[in-house]
Each structure stands twice: as structure tokens, then as C-alpha cells.
C-alpha positions as CSV (number, residue, x, y, z in Angstrom):
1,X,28.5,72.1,116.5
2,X,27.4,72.3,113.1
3,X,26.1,75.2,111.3
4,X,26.1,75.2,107.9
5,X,23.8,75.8,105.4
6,X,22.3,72.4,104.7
7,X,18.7,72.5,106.3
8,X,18.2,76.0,104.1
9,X,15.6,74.1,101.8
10,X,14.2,71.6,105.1
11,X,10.8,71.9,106.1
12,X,10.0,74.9,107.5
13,X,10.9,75.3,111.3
14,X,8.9,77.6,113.4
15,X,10.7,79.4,116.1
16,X,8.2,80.8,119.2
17,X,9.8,83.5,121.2
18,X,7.6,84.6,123.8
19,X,9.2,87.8,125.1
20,X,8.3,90.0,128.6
21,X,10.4,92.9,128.8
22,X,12.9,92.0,127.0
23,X,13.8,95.5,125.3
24,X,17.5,95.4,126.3
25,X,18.6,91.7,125.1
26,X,15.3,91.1,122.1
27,X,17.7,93.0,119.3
28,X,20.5,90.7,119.5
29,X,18.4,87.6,119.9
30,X,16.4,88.3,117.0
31,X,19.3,89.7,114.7
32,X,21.2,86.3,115.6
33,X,18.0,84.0,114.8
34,X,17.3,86.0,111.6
35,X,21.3,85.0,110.6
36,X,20.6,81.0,110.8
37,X,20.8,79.0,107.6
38,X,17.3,77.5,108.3
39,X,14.3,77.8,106.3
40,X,11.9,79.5,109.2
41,X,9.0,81.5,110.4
42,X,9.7,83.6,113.5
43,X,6.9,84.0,115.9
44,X,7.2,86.4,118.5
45,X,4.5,86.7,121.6
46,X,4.6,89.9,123.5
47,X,3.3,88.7,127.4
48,X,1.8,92.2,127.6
49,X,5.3,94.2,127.9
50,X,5.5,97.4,129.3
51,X,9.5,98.3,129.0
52,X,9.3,99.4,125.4
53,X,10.1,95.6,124.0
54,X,7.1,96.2,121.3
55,X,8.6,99.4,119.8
56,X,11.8,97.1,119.3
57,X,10.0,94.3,117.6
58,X,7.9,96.3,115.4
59,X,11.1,98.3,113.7
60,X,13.0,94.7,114.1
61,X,9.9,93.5,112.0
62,X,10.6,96.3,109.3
63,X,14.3,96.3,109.3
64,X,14.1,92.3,107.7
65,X,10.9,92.8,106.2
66,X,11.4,90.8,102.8
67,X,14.2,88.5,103.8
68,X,13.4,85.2,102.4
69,X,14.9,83.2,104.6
70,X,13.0,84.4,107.8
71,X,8.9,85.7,108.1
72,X,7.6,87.1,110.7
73,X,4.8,87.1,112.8
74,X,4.2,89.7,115.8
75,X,1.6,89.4,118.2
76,X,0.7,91.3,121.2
77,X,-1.2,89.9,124.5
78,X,-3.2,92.9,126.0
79,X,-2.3,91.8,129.6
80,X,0.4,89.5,130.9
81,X,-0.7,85.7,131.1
82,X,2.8,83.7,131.7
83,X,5.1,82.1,129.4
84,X,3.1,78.9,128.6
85,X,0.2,80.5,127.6
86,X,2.0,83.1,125.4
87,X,3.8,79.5,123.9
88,X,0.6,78.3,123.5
89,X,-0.8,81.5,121.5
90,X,2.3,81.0,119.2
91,X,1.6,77.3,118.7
92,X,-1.8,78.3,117.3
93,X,-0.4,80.4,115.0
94,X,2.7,78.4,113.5
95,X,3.0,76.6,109.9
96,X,5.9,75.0,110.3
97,X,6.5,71.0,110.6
98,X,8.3,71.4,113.2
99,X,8.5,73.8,116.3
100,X,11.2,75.2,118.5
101,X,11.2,77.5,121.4
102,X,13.3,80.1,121.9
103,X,14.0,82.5,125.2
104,X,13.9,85.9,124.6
105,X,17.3,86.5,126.1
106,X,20.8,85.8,125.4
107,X,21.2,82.7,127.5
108,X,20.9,80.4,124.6
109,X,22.7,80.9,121.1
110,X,20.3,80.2,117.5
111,X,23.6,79.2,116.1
112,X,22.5,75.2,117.6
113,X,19.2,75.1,115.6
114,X,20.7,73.3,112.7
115,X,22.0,70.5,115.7
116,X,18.5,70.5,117.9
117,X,16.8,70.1,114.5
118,X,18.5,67.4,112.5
119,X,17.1,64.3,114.9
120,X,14.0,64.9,114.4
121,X,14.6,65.4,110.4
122,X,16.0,62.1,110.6
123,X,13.3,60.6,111.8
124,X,14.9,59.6,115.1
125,X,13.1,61.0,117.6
126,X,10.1,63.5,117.8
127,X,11.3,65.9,120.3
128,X,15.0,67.2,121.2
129,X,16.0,68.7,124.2
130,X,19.1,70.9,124.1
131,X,21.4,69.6,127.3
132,X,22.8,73.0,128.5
133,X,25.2,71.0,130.7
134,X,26.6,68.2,128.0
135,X,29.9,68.5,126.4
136,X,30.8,71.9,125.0
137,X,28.3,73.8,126.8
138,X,29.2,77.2,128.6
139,X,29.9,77.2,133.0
140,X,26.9,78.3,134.8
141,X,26.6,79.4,138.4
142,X,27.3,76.5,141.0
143,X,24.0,76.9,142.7
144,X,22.2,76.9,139.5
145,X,23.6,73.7,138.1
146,X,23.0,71.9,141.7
147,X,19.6,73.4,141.5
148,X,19.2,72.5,138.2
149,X,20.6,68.7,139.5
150,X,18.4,68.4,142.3
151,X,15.0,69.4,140.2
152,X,15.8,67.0,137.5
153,X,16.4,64.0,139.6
154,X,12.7,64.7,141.4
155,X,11.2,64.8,137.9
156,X,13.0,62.0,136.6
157,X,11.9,60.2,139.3
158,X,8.3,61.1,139.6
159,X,7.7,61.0,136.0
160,X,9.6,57.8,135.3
161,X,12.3,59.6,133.1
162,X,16.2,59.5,132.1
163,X,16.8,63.0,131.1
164,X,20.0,65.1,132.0
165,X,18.3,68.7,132.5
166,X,14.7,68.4,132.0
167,X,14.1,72.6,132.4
168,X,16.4,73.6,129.3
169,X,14.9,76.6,127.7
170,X,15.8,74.6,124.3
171,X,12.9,72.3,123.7
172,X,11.8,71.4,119.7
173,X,8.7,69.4,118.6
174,X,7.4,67.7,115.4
175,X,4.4,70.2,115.2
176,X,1.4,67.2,115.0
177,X,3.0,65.8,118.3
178,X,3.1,69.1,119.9
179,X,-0.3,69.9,118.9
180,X,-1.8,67.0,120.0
181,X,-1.1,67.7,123.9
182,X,-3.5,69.0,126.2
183,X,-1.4,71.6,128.1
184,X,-3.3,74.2,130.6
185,X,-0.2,75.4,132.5
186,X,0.3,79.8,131.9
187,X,3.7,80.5,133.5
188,X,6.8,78.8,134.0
189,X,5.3,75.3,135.3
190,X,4.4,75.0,131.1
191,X,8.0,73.7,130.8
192,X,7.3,71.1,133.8
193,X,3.8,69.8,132.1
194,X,4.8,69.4,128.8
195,X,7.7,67.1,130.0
196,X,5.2,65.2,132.2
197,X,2.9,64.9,129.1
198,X,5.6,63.3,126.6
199,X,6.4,60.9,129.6
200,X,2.7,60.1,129.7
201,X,3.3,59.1,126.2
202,X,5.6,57.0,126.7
203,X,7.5,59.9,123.8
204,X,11.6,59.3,123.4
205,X,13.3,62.7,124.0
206,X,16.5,63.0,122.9
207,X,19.5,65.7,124.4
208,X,21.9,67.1,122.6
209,X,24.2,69.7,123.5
210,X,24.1,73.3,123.5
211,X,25.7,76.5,124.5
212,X,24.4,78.3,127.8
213,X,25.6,81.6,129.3
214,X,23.5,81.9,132.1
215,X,22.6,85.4,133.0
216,X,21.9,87.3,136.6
217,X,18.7,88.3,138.0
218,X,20.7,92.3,137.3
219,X,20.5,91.4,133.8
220,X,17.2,90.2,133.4
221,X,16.9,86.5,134.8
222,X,13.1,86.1,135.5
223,X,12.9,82.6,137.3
224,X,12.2,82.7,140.7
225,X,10.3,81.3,143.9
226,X,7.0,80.8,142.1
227,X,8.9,78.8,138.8
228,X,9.9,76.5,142.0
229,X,6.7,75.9,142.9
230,X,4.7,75.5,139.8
231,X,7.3,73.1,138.5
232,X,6.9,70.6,142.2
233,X,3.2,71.3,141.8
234,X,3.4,69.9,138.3
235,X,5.8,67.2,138.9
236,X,3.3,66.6,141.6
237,X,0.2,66.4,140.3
238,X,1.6,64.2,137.2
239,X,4.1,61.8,139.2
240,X,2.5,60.8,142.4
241,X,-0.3,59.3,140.8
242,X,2.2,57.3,138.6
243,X,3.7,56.5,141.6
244,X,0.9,55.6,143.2
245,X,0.2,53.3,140.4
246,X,3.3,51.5,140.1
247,X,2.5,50.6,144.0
248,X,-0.9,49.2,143.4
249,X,-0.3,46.9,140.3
């Protein structure tokens, strides 16, 4: 993949991490963002942590204070309200042009920001989806990619979509189009709605691959029973009534 230097002087990218106790990985993630050749702001949402995550972003903060190529914003949530609304909160506050969320673990390297970013610089698309199971992309666990199989082929069929992982942590946005969505969603079925809005849209999404090393709940993994849920709810709510639709006309 490439990763050179060539979108240093692009339009400024702005890179959401929302993090929730995250003290043991958020370091290296940050540390390997702040290295990319990319002309970015770095937003990072604390959900509220209580596993000293906050202490490490504040002296992360310091440690690259006045590196051009990377500003920082930090902000801290005073309870814990989910993933999509801490996305949300760092939505609000971003300048860039266009917008990329990151995970706040190690599953997903920074080093394919210069490929998720260059369709929509081209003017190909307005949002990219990084496909962790394309060409060149990193094993994950069997259950997890049948899993993964099984909850994309519902979506794509409720929502009237073509996509090859539709829950890839690696989503990126032109900002106006993000902005312009009405999402609602606080926890993990945020990745679910915005997916089911662009659909709604009738919005091309385009893959490309990216590297994945999956990690175990021992190290940190967060998805669970209730991400399950909230995504069928979602995929619910949107796609039977699109469905529905396609039955009465």
C-alpha cells in the first residue's frame, strides 16, 4: 500500500479517535498516527475513561505539542455515552475537509490513511470503507470473519447494498456529507446507522483494502452481545421498511 509523503500539503484530514479505556494500546496508536505523512488534526474523545487512558493522552498531548504536521484536540466526556455519540462530539469539533475514524486500539494500522484517503481526493467517491478482508489484509479468527460474513449479507440485503464488510472500524467521509446526516445512534449500532443512512442516499461507498490484526476480548476487544443487537435493531428499523416498500410498488 502506499505511504509516501504525497498528501503532506492535501487538505486537511481529521482523524476522530474516540477512546474507552484504552491506556494499554492508546500510546502506540497515537505515536503511529502522529508518524503519517498526512496533513491532519487529531481529535481524541475520552467516553468517560476510568483506567488512567486520560493521564496518557494529556502527556501524549505534550510530548508532540508543536509538531506541524499533527494538532491536537483532547476532549473529555464526564460520563460514558457509547462510541457514536463520542464520534459525534468529535464531528462537531473537526476542521478538516475530510474525516476519518480511527479505533483506539491496534487492530487497524494509520499507515493506510494515505490509501483510504486518495478516492475521495480524487473526486471518486465521497466515502471509503477500508475492506479488512480484501487482498493483503491480515487473518482474523474463523468465527469472526463468518460472523462478520453473515452480518454483512443481512445488511446488504436489508439496506439494498454491495459492500464486502460493512462493520470495518475504517470508515472516511468528505466532512459536508458527513455533517449533513441525521445520526442518533450512542454505541456501537452508530456504525450500523450511518451505513443505512448513505444507502438512504443512494451515496457510492467505495472499499479498499487494509491491514487488520484482530485482537481478543484478554486484550481489550470491546464488541459484544449488545453491538449484535443494536446493529439488527438498526438494520431493522432502516431495511424492513425499504423492504416493505419494494413490496408495495
Amino acid at each position: 500500500m502506499h505511504t509516501g509523503n504525497v498528501l503532506a500539503e492535501s487538505p486537511l484530514l481529521s482523524v476522530i479517535v474516540p477512546v474507552f479505556n484504552e491506556a494499554h494500546h492508546i500510546d502506540a496508536v497515537l505515536e503511529r498516527i502522529c508518524r503519517v505523512a498526512v496533513h491532519m488534526e487529531l481529535i481524541v474523545v475520552d467516553d468517560a475513561s476510568s483506567d488512567g487512558s486520560w493521564e496518557h493522552l494529556v502527556a501524549l498531548q505534550k510530548r508532540f505539542e508543536g509538531d506541524p504536521r499533527c494538532k491536537w484536540q483532547l476532549i473529555r466526556l464526564p460520563t460514558n455515552r457509547g462510541k457514536g455519540f463520542a464520534v459525534r462530539v468529535g464531528v462537531a469539533a473537526a476542521a478538516g475537509a475530510v474525516v476519518l475514524i480511527q479505533d483506539g486500539d491496534l487492530e487497524y494500522d494509520p499507515a493506510d490513511y494515505p490509501t483510504l484517503i486518495s478516492p475521495i481526493l480524487a473526486g471518486k467517491t465521497r466515502v471509503v470503507y477500508g475492506n479488512r478482508f480484501g487482498c493483503g489484509s491480515k487473518a482474523s479468527y474463523w468465527w469472526h470473519r463468518y460472523g462478520n460474513y453473515l452480518l454483512t449479507a443481512t445488511g446488504n440485503w436489508l439496506l439494498g447494498g454491495q459492500l464486502s464488510d460493512l462493520h470495518t472500524g475504517y470508515k472516511v467521509f468528505d466532512a459536508k456529507l458527513l455533517r449533513s446526516l441525521s445520526l442518533k445512534e450512542d454505541r456501537f449500532g452508530f456504525d450500523s446507522e450511518i451505513t443505512a443512512a448513505l444507502f438512504k442516499r443512494g451515496e457510492a461507498i467505495f472499499e479498499v483494502p487494509v491491514s487488520y490484526s484482530p485482537r481478543s476480548y484478554a486484550q481489550g476487544k470491546k464488541i459484544g452481545a449488545r453491538a449484535l443487537v443494536d446493529t439488527l435493531r438498526v438494520y431493522c428499523r432502516f431495511g424492513i421498511r425499504r423492504r416493505l416498500q419494494m413490496v408495495w410498488t
